[in-house]
N, C-alpha and C positions, 0 to 999 in steps of 0.2 A: 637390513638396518641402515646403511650406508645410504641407500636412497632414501631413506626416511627422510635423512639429515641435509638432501639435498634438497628437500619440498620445502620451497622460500616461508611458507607459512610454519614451519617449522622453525627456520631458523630465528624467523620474528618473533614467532613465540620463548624461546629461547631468552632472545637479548629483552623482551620484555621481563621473563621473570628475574633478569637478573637487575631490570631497572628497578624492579619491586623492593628485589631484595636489600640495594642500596638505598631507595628513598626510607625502607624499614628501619635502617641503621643509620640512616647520616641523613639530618634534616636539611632540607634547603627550601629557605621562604618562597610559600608562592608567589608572590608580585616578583620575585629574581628567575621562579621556574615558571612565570608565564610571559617575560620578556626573552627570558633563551628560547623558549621551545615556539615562539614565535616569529624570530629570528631563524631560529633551526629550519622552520617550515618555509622561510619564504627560500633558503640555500639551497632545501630539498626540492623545491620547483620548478629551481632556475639549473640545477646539475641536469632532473629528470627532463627538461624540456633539451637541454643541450644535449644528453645522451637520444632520446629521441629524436633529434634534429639529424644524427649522425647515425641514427642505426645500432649502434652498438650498447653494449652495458660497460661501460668503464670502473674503475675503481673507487673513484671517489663516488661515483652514482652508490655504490654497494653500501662501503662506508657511513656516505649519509644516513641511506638506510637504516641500515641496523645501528647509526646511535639516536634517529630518530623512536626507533621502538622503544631504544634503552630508557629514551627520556621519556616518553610517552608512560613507563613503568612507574618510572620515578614521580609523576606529574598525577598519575591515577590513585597511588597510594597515599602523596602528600594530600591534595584536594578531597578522597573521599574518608581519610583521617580527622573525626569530628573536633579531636583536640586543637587542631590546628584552625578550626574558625570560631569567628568571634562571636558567632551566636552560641557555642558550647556555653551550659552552663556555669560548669566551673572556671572557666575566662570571663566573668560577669564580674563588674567592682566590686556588687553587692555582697558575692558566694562568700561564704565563710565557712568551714570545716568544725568551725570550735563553736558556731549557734548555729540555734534552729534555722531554716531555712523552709518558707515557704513557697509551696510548688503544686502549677497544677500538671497532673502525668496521665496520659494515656496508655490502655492496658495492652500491650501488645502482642503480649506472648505468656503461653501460663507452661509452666515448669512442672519436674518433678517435685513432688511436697516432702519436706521430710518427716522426721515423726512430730515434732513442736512448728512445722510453719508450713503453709500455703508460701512458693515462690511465684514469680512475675517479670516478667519484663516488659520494662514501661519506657518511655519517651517525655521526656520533659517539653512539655508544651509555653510554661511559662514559670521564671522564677522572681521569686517578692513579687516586682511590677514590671519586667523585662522576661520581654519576648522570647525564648530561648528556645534549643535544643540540645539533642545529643538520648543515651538510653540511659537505663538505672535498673539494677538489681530491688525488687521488693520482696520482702522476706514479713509477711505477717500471720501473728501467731495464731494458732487452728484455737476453736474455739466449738465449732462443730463437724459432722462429717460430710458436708456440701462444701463445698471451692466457694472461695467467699464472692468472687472478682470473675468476671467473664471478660474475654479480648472484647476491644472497645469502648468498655466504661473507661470511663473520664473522672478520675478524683482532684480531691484538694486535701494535700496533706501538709504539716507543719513539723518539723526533724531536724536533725541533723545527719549531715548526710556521712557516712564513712568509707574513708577510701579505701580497694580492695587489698586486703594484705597480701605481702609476700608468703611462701611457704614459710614455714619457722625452722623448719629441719631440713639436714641434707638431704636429698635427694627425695624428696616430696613431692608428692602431685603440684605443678606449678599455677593454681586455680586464678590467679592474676592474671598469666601470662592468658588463658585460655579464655579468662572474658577479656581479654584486651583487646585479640583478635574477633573479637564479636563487637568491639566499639563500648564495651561497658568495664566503666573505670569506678563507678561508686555504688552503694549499696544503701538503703533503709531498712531499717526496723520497726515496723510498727502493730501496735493492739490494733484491733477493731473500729475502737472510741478516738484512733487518731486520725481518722480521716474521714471523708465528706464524699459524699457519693455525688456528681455531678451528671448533666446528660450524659445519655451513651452513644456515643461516633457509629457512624453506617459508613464501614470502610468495607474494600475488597476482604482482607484479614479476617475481621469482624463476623462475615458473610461466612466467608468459609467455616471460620469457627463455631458460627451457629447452628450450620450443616451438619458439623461434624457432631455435635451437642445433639442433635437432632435424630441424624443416624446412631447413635450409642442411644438415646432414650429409647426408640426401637427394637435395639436390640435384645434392651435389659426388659421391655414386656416379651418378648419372643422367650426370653428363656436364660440369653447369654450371661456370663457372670464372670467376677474374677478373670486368671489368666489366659481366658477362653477370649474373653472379649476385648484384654490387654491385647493379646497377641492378632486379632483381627483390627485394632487399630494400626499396628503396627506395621502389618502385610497391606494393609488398604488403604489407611490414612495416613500414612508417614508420623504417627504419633506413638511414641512407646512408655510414655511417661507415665504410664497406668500399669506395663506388665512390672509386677515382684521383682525383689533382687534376687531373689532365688532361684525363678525363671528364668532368668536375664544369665545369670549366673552359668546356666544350663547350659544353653545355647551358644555362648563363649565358650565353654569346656570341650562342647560337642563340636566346634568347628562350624558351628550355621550360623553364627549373631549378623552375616550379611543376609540372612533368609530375612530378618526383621527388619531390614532398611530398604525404605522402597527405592529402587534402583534401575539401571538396565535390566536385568533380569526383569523386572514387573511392566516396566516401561515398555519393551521390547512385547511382550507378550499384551498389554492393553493396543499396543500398534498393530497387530495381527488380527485382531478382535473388531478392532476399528474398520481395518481395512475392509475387510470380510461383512461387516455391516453395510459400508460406502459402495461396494462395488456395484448394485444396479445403477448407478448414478454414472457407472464409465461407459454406458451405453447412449448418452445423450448427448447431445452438444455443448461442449466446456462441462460437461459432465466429471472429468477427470478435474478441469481446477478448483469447482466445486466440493468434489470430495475433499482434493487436495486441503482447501484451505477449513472444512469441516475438521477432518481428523486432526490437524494441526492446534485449530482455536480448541476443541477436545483434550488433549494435549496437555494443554499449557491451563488449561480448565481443574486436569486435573489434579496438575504440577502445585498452582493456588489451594486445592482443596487440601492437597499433603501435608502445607506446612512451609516450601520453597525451601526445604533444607540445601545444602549442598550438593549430596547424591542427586536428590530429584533432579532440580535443576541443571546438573550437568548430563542426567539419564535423557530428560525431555527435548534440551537444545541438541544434541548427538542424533536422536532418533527424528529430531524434525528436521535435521540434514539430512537422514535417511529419507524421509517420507516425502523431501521436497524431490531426491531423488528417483526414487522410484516413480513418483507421479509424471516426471518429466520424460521417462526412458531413461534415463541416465547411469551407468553404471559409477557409483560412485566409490572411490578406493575408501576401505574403513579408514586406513590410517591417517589421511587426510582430511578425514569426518570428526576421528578423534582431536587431532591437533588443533583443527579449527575450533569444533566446539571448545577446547579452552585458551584458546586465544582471545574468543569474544566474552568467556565467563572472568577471564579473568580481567579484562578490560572494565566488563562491567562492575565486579567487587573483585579486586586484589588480595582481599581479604581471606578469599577463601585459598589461599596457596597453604596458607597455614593449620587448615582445616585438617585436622587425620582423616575427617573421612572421606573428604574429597583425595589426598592422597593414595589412599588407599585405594578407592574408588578407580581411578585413571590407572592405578598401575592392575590392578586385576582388570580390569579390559584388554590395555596393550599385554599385558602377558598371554591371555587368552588368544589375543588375535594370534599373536610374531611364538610362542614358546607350543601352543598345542598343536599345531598342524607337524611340526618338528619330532612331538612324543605320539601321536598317532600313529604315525611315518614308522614306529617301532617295533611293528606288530600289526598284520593285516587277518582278522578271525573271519572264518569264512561262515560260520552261524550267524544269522541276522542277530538274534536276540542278544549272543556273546558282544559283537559288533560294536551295536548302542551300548552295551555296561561298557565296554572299551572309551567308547566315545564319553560318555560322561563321568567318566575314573580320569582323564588325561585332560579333560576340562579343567575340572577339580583340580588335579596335581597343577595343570600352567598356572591354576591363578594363586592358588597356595604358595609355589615357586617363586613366584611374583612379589605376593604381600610378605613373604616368612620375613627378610631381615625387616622391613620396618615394624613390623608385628613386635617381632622380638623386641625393639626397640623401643618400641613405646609401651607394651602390655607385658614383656619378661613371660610370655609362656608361647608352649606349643602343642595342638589338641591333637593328639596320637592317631584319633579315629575319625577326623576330620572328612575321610573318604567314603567311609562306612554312613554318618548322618546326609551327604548330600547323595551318594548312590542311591539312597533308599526316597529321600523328600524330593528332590529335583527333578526325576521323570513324573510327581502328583503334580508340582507345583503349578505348572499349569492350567490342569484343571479345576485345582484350590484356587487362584487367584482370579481364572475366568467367570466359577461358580460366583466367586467373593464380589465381585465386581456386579452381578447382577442379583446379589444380595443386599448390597447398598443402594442400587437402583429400585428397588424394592420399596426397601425401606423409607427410601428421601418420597416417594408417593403414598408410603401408608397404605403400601396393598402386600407386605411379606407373610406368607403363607406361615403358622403355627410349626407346621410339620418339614418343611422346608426348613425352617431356622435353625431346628433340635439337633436335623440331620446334620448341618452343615457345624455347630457348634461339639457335635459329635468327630465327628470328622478333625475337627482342631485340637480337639483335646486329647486323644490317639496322637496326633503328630506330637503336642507337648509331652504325653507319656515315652514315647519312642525316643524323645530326645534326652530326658532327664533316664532315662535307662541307659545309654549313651558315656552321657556324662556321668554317670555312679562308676564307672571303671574308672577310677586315680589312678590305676598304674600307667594309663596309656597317657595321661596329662603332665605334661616335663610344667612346671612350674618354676617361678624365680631364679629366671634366666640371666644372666648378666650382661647386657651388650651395650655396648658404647659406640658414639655415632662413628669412631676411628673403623668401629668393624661395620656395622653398616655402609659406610663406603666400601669399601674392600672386596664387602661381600657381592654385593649389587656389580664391581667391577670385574667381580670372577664371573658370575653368573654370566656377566654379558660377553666376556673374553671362549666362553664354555658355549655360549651359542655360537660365535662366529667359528667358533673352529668348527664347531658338526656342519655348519655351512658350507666350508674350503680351509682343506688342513695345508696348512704352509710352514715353512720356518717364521715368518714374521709372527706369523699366531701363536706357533707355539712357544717363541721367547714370552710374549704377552703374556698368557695362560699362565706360564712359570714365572713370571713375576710379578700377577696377580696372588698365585699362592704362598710365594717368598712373603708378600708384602702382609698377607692373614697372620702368618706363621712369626711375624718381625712384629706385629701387634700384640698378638698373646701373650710374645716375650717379655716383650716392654712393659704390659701391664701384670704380668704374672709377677715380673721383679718390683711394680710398683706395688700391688698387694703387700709382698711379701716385707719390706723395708718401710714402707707407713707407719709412722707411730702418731698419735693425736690423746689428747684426753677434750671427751665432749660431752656440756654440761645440756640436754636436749630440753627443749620446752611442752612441758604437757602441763596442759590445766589441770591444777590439784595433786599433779602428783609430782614428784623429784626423780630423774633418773641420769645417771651418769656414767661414760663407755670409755673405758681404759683399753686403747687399741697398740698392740705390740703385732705387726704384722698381720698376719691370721687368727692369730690369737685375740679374741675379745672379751673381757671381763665387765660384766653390767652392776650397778649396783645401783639399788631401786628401792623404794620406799613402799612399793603394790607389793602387798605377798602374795597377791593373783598374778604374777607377772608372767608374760609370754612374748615368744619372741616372733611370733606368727602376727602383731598387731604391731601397726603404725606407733610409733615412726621407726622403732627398732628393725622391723620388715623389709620396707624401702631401701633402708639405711644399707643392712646386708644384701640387697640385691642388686643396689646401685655400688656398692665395692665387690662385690663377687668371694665376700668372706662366707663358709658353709654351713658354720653354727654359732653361737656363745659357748664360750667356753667353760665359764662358770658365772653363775651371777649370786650377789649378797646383800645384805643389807648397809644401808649407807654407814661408811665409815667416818668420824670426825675427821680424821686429818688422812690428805693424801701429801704423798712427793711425789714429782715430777719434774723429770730433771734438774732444773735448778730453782723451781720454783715451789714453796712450801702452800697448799690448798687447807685455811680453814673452813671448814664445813660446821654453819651456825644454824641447828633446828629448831623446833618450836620448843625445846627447853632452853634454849637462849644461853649455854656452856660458851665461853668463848675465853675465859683466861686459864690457859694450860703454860706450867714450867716451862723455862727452856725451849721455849715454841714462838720463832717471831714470824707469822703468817705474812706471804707477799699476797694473797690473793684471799678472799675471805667472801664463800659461797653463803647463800640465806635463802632460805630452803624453810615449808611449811606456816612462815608469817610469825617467827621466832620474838615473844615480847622483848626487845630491849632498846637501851637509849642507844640508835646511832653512833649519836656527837659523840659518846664519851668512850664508844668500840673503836672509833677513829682515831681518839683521839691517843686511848693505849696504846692499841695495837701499830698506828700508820700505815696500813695497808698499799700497794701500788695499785690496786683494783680491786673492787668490790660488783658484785653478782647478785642478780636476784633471777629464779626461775620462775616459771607458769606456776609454783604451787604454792605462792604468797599472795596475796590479797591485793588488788591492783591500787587500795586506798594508802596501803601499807608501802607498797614500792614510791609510789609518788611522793610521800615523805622523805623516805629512803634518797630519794634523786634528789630533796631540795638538800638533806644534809651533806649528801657527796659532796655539791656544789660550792656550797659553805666553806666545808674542809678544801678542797680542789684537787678531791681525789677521784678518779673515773671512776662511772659509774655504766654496769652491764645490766641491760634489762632484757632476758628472752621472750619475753612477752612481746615487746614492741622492736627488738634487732633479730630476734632467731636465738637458734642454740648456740651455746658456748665454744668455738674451737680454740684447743691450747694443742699447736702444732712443736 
């Protein structure tokens, strides 16, 4: 590991992602970060020529260095941040949020659909009469069962555009944050009748996408259907936006949802295929750079037809080190193949640091390389057959090892029989994906055999069964896990304190090790006494309906207005698994008046009761679109804060807001700030 950390392309990758991670956090104009890091460059060539003049590597030489990368992070994140240039559209005098705005957009990328809309992602080509860009979420409403919109039509549409909201509840899927890092900050709604079909663009995209259109119409006269031919887009085309959420579901449960992202594993295996193809070519003259640069352009051919997700793209640059490798004689160390390949992925989009699946991605590689040759090492079976299940069981377990704490982190579960679905799929996979691969080629020519197809859709449909049999065992499934990034560090540093000891047992190691686990054990604490001494009362925002969570420690009382209420459904869900509380403890129907410590909660429903004895309300909740005058509740009562949730009428609150304003008493709206917290 230690020599990892001394491979210079390491270390620059390093000080790069932390340039990333500060241009991400702290803005610095480009014309200031294109006068320093030009400045920077010319220090860096006058150190490097004087250290080379003298032979040696000095300190300032190193120095420069690595804050040349730092800046180079910072410089790649601000510049390839659309918000930051003046062509963005919403940086246009014109842009306006509160009218329509016309725009013509090309179709970039087609989404999963929900059950009311065909999604998109599009590219602002031009808005009003200015040249523009940057992307945009389109969300238009289904209206038949054909995808309205193919990548590379070109529309004209006239809207308003809306910015992406935050979550509204605590601990929420953050769906802002995660198109932010995709460069998409605003969103459209539109019918059918609101936009205008223009030419359709002949882009690379476009190409592929009609390939892909192309091979799936083939497939669907062959025979394939539903999650048969979701899950062969998936394995073959980098596209999964077609398999079920119930499938989908599956395959998370079971431990395989990386069997359905085209990855190294697929990459690695089309590179064997290839080669194996190219090799009468290493008999001729330049015959080897021939191949070479065949399997490569192939490659990268296929990486385009995928989709250029993250995985791919990090799978295809990794293996085209390899491939340059191999062609040269070259014995090239993985880990140096690794680092590199993201060094220049991230140079190219910084974007994708933030990507989970790119995370995830890299870190099941390096565990696979540095953690399985380690658990191999544990056990030598002397039966060939034993051997390989050995071998692909501690595969399995390094990259599991690897991803568990960010797993846990981001998805709060863990698939108990994660070893059982890849022991069994992992030694076909190969030939599934070899066969698949000259099943597409098949197809893109319009010569795939009837019987050929059936068989192979046969064939997928067993693996889907085999897996959703898998995942029907919930006791093996730990679900709504609590971890927080305090233990995800921790854990990741015991993991890595537990490798070097199996390496070389010392006292230095084993203080580490012991205060790796001190440090686990000093977190639990922490947040066990935080659980336990929390108190809040939270007024949560759902459309249409009213709920509100009386929290005394662990103790949680809900009181809701759904008599279908559960506590297995958003946002209540989240909620307990982002505090690590284990049930409700009882839940009722809404009560008129709450206390709270020192604050009196009138609760005003659609019968509009709000003068009660003896009751002067500091806080005065409005709940169901309750008919009354405002002015004249404000004017009784003097509230220090008034409330409206998700289940008032947004024509209704907006009144509501001018009367606050009037009186100049604040006014809470969860619709537009989030849920209510009274800490």
């Amino acid at each position: 590991m230690l020599k990892i950390l001394k491979f210079i392309p390491t270390q620059l990758t390093i000080c790069l992602v932390l340039g990333i991670l500060f241009g991400c956090y702290f803005f610095i104009s480009p014309n200031t970060l294109t006068i320093f890091l030009v400045c920077l460059s010319i220090a860096f060539i006058a150190v490097y020529l004087y250290a080379n003049k003298k032979f040696e590597t000095n300190l300032l030489f190193t120095f420069t260095t690595y804050l040349l990368a730092f800046c180079i992070g910072i410089a790649s994140i601000t510049f390839k941040n659309e918000q930051h240039k003046n062509s963005f559209y919403a940086n246009q005098q014109s842009f306006s949020e509160n009218e329509p705005q016309t725009a013509i957009v090309s179709i970039q990328k087609t989404l999963k659909e929900s059950n009311y809309s065909e999604k998109y992602v599009g590219e602002i080509l031009q808005l009003n009469t200015q040249k523009s860009s940057g992307k945009i979420l389109i969300n238009i409403k289904k209206d038949s069962l054909e995808a309205i919109l193919q990548v590379g039509d070109k529309i004209v549409v006239k809207t308003i555009f809306n910015e992406i909201s935050k979550p509204k509840n605590p601990y929420e899927f953050n769906y802002k944050n995660y198109l932010k890092n995709q460069q998409i900050h605003f969103q459209i709604y539109l019918n059918k009748s609101d936009y205008l079909l223009l030419k359709k663009e002949t882009t690379i995209t476009s190409i592929a996408a009609n390939t892909r259109n192309h091979i799936n119409n083939e497939l669907l006269k062959n025979g394939f259907k539903g999650d048969e031919l979701g899950v062969i887009d998936a394995l073959l085309l980098g596209q999964r936006k077609d398999i079920s959420s119930d499938l989908l579901q599956s395959y998370t449960n079971a431990g395989a949802i990386h069997i359905l992202a085209v990855s190294g594993l697929h990459i690695g295996i089309l590179l064997l295929i290839l080669i194996f193809l190219f090799q009468p070519l290493n008999n001729f003259k330049h015959g080897k750079t021939i191949a070479s640069v065949c399997v490569i352009i192939l490659l990268w051919l296929f990486a385009i037809l995928a989709g250029l997700s993250a995985s791919v793209v990090r799978a295809v640059t990794m293996f085209t080190a390899v491939a340059i490798g191999m062609y040269s004689n070259r014995a090239s160390n993985v880990y140096h193949t690794i680092i590199i390949s993201m060094f220049f992925l991230l140079l190219f989009n910084p974007f994708y640091l933030f990507d989970v699946g790119f995370q995830l991605s890299y870190l099941a590689v390096f565990s696979i390389v540095y953690i399985q040759p380690k658990l191999y090492k544990l056990w030598h079976p002397k039966i060939w057959v034993v051997d390989k299940i050995w071998q692909l069981f501690t595969v399995s377990l390094a990259a599991q090892l690897g991803v568990l704490p960010l797993s846990l982190f981001y998805f709060h579960q863990f698939p108990g029989l994660f070893f059982v679905s890849n022991l069994v799929i992992i030694p076909f996979l190969g030939i599934i994906l070899g066969v698949g691969i000259l099943l597409i080629l098949l197809a893109i020519l319009n010569i795939l055999p009837t019987p050929f197809a059936i068989a192979y859709s046969f064939v997928i449909e067993q693996m889907n069964n085999f897996i959703n049999w898998v995942s029907s065992h919930q006791l093996f499934i730990i679900e709504n896990i609590s971890f927080s990034f305090a233990l995800l560090c921790s854990f990741y540093a015991l993991l890595f304190f537990i490798l070097k000891w199996t390496e070389k047992q010392n006292f230095k190691r084993a203080v580490l090790l012991f205060f790796s686990i001190i440090a686990i054990q000093t977190i639990f604490i922490f947040e066990k006494h935080q659980l336990q001494t929390t108190q809040n009362l939270i007024v949560f925002n759902k459309t249409a309906e009213s709920m509100i969570a009386n929290r005394m420690g662990k103790k949680l009382t809900i009181e809701t207005s759904n008599i279908n209420f559960s506590s297995t459904k958003n946002p209540l869900k989240t909620y307990l698994v982002g505090t690590g509380i284990d049930s409700v403890f009882s839940s009722t129907k809404i009560q008129n008046l709450h206390f709270y410590k020192n604050e009196t909660i009138l609760i005003v429903d659609s019968l509009g009761i709000y003068n009660f004895k003896k009751v002067k309300p500091t806080v005065v909740l409005l709940i169901n679109s309750p008919k009354i005058n405002l002015d004249r509740l404000l004017a009784t009562l003097n509230p220090k804060l008034v409330i409206a949730d998700g289940s008032n009428y947004k024509s209704t609150t907006l009144k509501w807001a001018e009367s606050c304003v009037k009186h100049k008493t604040p006014f809470y709206n969860t619709m537009q700030n989030g849920a209510f917290i009274l800490n």
